[in-house]
LOKE-29927 format. One record per residue (C-alpha): residue in one letter; x, y negated, z. Coordinates in steps of 0.2 Angstrom, whole numbers, plus 5000, padded with zeros to 4 digits. Each point is the difference from the previous one (the first is absolute). Example, Ala and Ser with C-alpha at 12.3 -4.5 7.8 and 13.67 -1.06 7.14 Angstrom:
('a' (5062 5022 5039)),
('s' (5006 4983 4997)),
end
This chain:
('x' (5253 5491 5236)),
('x' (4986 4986 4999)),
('x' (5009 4982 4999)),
('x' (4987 4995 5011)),
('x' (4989 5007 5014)),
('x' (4980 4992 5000)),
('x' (4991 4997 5014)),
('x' (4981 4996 5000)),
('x' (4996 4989 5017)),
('x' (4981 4998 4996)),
('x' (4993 4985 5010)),
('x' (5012 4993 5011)),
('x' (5001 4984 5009)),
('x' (5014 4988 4988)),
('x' (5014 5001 5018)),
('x' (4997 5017 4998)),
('x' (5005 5003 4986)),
('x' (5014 4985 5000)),
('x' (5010 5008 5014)),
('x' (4997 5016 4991)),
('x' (5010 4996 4983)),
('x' (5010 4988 5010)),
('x' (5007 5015 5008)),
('x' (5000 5009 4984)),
('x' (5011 4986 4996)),
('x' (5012 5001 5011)),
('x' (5003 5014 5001)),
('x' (5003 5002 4979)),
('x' (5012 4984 5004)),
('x' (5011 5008 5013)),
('x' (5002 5016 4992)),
('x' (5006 4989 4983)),
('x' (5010 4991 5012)),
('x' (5009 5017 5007)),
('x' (5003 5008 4982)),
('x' (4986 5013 5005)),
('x' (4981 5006 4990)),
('x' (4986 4991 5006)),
('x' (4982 5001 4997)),
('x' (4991 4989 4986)),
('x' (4983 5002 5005)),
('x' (4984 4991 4992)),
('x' (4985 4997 5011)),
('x' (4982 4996 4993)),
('x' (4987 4992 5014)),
('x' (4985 4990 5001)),
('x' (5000 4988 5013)),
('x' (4986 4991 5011)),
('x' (4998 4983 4993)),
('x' (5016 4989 5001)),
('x' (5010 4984 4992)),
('x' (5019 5000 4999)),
('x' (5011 4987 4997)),
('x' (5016 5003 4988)),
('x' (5015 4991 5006)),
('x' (4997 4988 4986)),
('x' (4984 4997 5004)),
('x' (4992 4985 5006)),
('x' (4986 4999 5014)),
('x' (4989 4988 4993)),
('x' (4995 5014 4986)),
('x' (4990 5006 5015)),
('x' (4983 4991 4996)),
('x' (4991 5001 5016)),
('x' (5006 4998 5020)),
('x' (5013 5013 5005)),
('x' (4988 4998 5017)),
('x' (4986 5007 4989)),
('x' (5008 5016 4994)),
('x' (4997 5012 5015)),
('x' (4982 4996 5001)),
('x' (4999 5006 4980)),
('x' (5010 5014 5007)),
('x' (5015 4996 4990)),
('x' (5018 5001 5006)),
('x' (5015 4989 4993)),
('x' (5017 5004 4999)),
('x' (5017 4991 4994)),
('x' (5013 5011 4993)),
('x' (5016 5002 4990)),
('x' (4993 5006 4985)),
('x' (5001 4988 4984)),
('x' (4984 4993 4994)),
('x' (4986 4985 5010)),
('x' (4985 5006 5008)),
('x' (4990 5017 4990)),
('x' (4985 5012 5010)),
('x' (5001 5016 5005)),
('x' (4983 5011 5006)),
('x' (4990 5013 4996)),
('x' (4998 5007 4983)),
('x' (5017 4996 4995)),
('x' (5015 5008 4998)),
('x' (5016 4993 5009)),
('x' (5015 5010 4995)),
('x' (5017 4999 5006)),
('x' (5013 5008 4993)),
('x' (5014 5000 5011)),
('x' (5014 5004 4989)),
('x' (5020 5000 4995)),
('x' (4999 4992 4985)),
('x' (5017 5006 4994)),
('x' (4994 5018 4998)),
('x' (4989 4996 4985)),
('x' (5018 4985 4995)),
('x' (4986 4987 5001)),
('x' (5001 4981 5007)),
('x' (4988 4992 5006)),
('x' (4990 4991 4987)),
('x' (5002 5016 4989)),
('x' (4991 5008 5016)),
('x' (4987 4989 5000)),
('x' (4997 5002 4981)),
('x' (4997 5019 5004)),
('x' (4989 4995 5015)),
('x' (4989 4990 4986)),
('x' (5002 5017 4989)),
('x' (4993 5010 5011)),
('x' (4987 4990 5000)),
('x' (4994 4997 4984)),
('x' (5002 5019 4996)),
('x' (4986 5002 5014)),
('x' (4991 4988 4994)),
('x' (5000 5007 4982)),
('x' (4994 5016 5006)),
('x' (4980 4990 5002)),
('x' (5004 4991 4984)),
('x' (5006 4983 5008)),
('x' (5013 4987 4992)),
('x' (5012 4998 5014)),
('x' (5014 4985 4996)),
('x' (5013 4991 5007)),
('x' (5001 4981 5001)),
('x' (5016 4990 5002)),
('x' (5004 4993 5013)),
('x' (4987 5011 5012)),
('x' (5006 5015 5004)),
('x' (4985 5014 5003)),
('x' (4985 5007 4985)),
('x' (4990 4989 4994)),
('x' (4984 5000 4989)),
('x' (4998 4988 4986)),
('x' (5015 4988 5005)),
('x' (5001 4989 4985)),
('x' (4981 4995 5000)),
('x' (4995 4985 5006)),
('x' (4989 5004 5013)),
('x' (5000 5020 5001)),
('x' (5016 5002 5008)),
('x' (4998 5012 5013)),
('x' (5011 5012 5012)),
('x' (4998 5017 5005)),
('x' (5017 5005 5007)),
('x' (5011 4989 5010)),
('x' (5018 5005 5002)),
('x' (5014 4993 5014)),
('x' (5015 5009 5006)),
('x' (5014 4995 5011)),
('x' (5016 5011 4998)),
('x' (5018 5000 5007)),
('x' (5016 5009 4992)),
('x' (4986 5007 4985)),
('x' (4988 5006 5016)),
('x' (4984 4995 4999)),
('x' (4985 4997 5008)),
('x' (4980 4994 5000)),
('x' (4993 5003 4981)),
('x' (4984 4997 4993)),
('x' (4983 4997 5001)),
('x' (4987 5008 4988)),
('x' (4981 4997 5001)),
('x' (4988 5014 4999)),
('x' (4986 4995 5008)),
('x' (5004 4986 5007)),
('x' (4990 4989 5007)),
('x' (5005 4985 4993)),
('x' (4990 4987 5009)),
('x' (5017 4999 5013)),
('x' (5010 4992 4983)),
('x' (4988 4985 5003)),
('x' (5008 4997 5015)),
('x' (5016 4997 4991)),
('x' (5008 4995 4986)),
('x' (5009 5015 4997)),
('x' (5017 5000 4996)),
('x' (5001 4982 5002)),
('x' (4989 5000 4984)),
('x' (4983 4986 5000)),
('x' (4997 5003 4979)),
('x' (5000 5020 5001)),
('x' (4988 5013 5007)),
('x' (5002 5017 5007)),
('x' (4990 5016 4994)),
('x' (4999 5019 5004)),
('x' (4998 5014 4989)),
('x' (4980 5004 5007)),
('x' (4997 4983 4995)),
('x' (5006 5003 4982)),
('x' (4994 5018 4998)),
('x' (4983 4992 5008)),
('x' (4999 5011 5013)),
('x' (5008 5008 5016)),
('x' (5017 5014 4995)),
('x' (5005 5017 5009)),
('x' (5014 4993 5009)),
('x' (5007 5015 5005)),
('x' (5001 5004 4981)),
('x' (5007 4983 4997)),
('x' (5015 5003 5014)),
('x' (5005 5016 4992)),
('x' (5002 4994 4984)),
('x' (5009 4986 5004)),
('x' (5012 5010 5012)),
('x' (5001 5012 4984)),
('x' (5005 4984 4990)),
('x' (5012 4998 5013)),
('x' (5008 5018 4998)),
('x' (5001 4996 4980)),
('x' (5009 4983 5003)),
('x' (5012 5004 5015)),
('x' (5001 5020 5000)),
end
């Protein structure tokens, strides 16, 4: 039996796809809560272009008018994740693993770690140093250069009784004009990246989602 079940949502508006593995969530909750199987289930989307605001975060990491937003076509949201302010759109892939943590004996920063993992695996396959940096959670690029810091994957979850929710944020091919908008993260002295820019070109995102999720299958199967 699979210890999770993947779901591929495509392009799907970001309260789409937040009812969707709320419900997820709820559900795997209350069948923890009644001693019964649930569903751990990992979704991979892309979203339309979107901000979202950790329960952390602060509002005046947004750079420009919340009045503005809807005429750049960009939608904001506040939610319970952990984390400030980080972009969602196209060419990115937003995952959310929406899992019992106690099936794999994990807490929570031992799951984020594995979050990280996956990552630089998939990042290893195109030949890229992905690395962690204390104190900012997510993948980063160069982090202990002055100046050539950068992030390709941010990571924020919220979880209740080892339950968890939201995920992470991997930039394919991003646009990344959007972080400009932002300092992302809550970060002024660090840039943001996609794996296009550093390859120099645009990637098979379809190719990039199933290795990932095959990542996934290595590291929670």
């Amino acid at each position: 039996m699979n210890a999770f079940t993947f779901y591929d949502l495509h392009r799907i508006p970001y309260a789409d796809a937040l009812e969707r593995q709320t419900a997820a969530f709820d559900a795997l909750l209350e069948n923890k809560r009644a001693g019964r199987p649930g569903e751990n289930s990992l979704f991979f989307c892309e979203h339309e272009p979107v901000f979202t605001i950790g329960k952390s975060g602060k509002d005046s990491n947004l750079l420009i008018p919340e009045s503005l937003l809807a005429e750049r076509g960009i939608s904001l949201y506040h939610i319970a994740r952990g984390g400030d302010i980080t972009y969602h759109g196209p060419g990115q892939i937003t995952g959310y693993p929406v899992f019992d943590l106690e099936r794999w004996h994990l807490g929570l920063k031992a799951y984020i770690a594995r979050l990280e993992e996956a990552v630089i695996r998939f990042l290893r396959l195109y030949d890229i140093k992905g690395e962690r940096l204390d104190g900012a959670t997510g993948v980063w690029l160069d982090p202990l250069v002055a100046g050539r810091a950068r992030k390709i994957c941010a990571i924020g979850v919220k979880s209740s009784r080892f339950v968890t929710m939201h995920g992470f944020a991997l930039n394919i091919n991003t646009d990344l004009s959007y972080f400009s908008l932002i300092n992302p993260c809550g970060f002024t002295d660090k840039g943001a990246t996609s794996l296009a820019r550093e390859l120099g070109g645009e990637v098979d995102f379809e190719r990039c989602k199933t290795e990932l999720w095959q990542i996934f299958e290595e590291l929670f199967g």
